[in-house]
C-alpha distance (Angstrom), angle and dihedral (degrees) to the residues before:
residue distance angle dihedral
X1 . . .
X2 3.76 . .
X3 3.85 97.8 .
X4 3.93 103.2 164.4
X5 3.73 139.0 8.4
X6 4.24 133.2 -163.4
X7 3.56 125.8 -177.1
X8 3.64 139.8 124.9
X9 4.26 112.8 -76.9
X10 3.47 115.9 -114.7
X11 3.15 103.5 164.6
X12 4.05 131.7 26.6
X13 3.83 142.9 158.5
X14 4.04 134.2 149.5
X15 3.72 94.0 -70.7
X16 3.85 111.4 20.6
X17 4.03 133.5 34.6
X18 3.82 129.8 179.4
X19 4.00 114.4 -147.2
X20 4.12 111.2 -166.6
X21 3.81 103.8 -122.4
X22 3.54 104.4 -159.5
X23 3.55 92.8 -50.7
X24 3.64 95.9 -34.7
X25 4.19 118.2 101.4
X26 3.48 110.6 -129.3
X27 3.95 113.1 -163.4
X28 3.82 108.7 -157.5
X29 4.17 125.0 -174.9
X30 3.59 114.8 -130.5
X31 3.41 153.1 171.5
X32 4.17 128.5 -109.2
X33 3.57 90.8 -101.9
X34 3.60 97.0 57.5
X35 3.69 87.0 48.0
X36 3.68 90.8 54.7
X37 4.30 91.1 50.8
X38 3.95 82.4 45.4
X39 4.04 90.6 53.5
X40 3.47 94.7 52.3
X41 3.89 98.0 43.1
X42 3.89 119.9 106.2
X43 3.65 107.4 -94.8
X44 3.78 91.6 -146.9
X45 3.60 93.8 58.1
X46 4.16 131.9 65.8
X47 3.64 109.8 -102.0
X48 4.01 114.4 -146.3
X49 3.88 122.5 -136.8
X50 3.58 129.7 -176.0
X51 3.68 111.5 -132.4
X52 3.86 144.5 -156.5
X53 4.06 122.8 -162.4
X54 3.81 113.7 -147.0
X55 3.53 112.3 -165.9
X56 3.93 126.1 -158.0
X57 3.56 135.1 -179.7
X58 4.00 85.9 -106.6
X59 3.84 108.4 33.4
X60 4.01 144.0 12.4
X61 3.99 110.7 -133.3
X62 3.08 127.3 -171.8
X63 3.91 128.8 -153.1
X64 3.85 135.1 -163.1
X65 4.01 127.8 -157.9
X66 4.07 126.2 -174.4
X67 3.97 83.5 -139.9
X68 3.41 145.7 49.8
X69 4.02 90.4 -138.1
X70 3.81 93.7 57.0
X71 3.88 86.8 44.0
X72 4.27 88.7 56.7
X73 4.12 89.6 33.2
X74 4.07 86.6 60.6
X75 3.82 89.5 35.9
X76 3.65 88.2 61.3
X77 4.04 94.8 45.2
X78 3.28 100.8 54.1
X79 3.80 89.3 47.5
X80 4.38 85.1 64.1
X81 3.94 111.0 85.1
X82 3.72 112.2 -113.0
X83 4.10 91.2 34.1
X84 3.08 109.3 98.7
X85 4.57 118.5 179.2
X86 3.91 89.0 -101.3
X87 4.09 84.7 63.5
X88 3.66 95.3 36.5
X89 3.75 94.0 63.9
X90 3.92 92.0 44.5
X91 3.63 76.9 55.6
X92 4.02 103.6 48.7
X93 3.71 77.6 39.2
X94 3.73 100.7 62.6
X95 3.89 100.4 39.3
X96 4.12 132.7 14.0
X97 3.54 122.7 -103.8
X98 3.54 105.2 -99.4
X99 3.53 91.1 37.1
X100 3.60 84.2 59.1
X101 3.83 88.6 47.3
X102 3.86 95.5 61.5
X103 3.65 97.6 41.1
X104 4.20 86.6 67.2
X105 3.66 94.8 37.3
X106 3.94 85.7 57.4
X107 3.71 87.8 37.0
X108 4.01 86.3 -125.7
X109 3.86 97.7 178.4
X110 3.92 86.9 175.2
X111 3.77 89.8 61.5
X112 3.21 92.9 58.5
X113 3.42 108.1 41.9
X114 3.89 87.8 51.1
X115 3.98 84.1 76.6
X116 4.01 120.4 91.5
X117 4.38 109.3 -97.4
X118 3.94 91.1 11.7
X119 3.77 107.3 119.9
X120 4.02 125.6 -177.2
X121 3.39 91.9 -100.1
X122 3.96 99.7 51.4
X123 3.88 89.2 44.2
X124 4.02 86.5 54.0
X125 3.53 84.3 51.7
X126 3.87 99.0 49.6
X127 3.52 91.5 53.1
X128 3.34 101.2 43.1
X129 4.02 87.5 58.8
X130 3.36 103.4 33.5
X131 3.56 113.6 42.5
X132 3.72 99.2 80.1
X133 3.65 91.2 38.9
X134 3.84 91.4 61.0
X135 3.59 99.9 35.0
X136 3.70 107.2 173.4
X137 4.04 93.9 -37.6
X138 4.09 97.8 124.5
X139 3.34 130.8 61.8
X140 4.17 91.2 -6.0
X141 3.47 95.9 135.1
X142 3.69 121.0 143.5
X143 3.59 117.0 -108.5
X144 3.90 87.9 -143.5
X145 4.07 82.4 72.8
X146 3.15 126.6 102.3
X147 4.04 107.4 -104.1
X148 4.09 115.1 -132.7
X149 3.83 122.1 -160.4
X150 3.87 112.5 -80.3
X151 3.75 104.3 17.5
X152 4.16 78.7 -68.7
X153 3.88 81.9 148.9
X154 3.69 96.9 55.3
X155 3.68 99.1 39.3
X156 4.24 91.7 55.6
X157 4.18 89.4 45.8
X158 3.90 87.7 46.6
X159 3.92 87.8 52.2
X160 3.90 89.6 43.2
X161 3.41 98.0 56.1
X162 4.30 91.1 46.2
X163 3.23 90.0 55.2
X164 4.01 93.6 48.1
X165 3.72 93.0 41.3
X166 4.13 81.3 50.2
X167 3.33 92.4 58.4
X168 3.70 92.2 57.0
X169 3.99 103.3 -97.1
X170 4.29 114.1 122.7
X171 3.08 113.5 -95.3
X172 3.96 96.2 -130.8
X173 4.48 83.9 58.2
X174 3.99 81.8 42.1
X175 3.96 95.6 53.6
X176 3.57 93.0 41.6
X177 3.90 100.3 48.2
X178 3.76 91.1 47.2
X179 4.48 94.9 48.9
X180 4.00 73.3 53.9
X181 4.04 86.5 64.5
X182 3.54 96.8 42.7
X183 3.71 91.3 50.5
X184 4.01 83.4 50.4
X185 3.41 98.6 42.6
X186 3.78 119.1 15.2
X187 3.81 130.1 -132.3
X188 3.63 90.9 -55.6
X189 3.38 86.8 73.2
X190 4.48 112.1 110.8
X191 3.32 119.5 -126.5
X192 3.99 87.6 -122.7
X193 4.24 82.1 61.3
X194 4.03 96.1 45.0
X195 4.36 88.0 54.0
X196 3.73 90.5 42.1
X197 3.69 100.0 44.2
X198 3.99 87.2 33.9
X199 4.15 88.5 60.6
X200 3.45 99.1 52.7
X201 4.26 85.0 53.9
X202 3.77 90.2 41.7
């Protein structure tokens, strides 16, 4: 399983990038947001994507994400019948994971409509399969914790808790122990801290 992927971008647009692979061109799909963390990456330096490999009967394609959150998010589209990983991107493209994340745990059909190839129905439909598969897992960060620049705080909790829930712990226990750390802590605190401190609660 092809999992992650650094190299140098020689190629990029909206939809589609090309990373040099030790001499090899990669072409990864993504999403806008991804382009946008691509756009502002040093061009000297290898940029680092996490990837997913769907496989079909007729093609291998391969697609790249700046986080892990946006890599689960489209994980858990393309799992929904009807939403397909041409969709899911339009989808990660149109609104940020844990954006994405509250409007199904408030069941905020609007939300979701409001991005491009998202009818009533498929939002329905997104909801009604994913809201008790995310639970509270993105974006629930306290607000009593200290906030770092770019959601950093939110990303490294998110990351925490996967690798908690991973190692076979619920994810509700997992989210809870590791807003414990951040209380204890703040945002400064590593993601290698938050699962360490978060097993001794757990």
């Amino acid at each position: 399983m092809i999992e992650r992927i650094s190299g140098k971008i020689i190629e990029k647009n909206p939809a589609f990038c090309i990373l040099d692979c030790h001499g090899i061109g990669i072409g990864l799909h993504i999403s806008l947001s991804t382009f946008e963390y691509l756009e502002q990456h040093p061009g000297d330096q290898p940029a680092m994507l996490s990837t997913y490999l769907h496989v079909r009967e007729d093609a291998l394609q391969l697609f790249g994400f700046s986080s892990a959150a946006e890599k689960q998010m489209f994980q858990l589209l393309i799992g929904i019948s009807g939403v397909g990983p041409k969709l899911a991107i339009a989808v990660l493209s149109g609104i940020a994971p844990d954006e994405l994340s509250n409007a199904i745990a408030s069941e905020n059909v609007r939300v979701l409509t409001g991005i491009s190839g998202v009818g009533k129905k498929t939002a329905q439909r997104i909801i009604l399969e994913l809201k008790e598969k995310i639970g509270q897992q993105f974006g629930e960060i306290d607000s009593t914790a200290a906030p770092v620049a770019g959601g950093e705080t939110r990303e490294k909790a998110m990351q925490a808790v996967m690798a908690l829930v991973a190692l076979g712990y619920k994810q509700p226990d997992a989210q809870r122990a590791v807003n414990n750390i951040i209380k204890a802590h703040g945002g400064d605190a590593s993601i290698e801290i938050m699962v360490k401190q978060a097993l001794r609660e757990l």
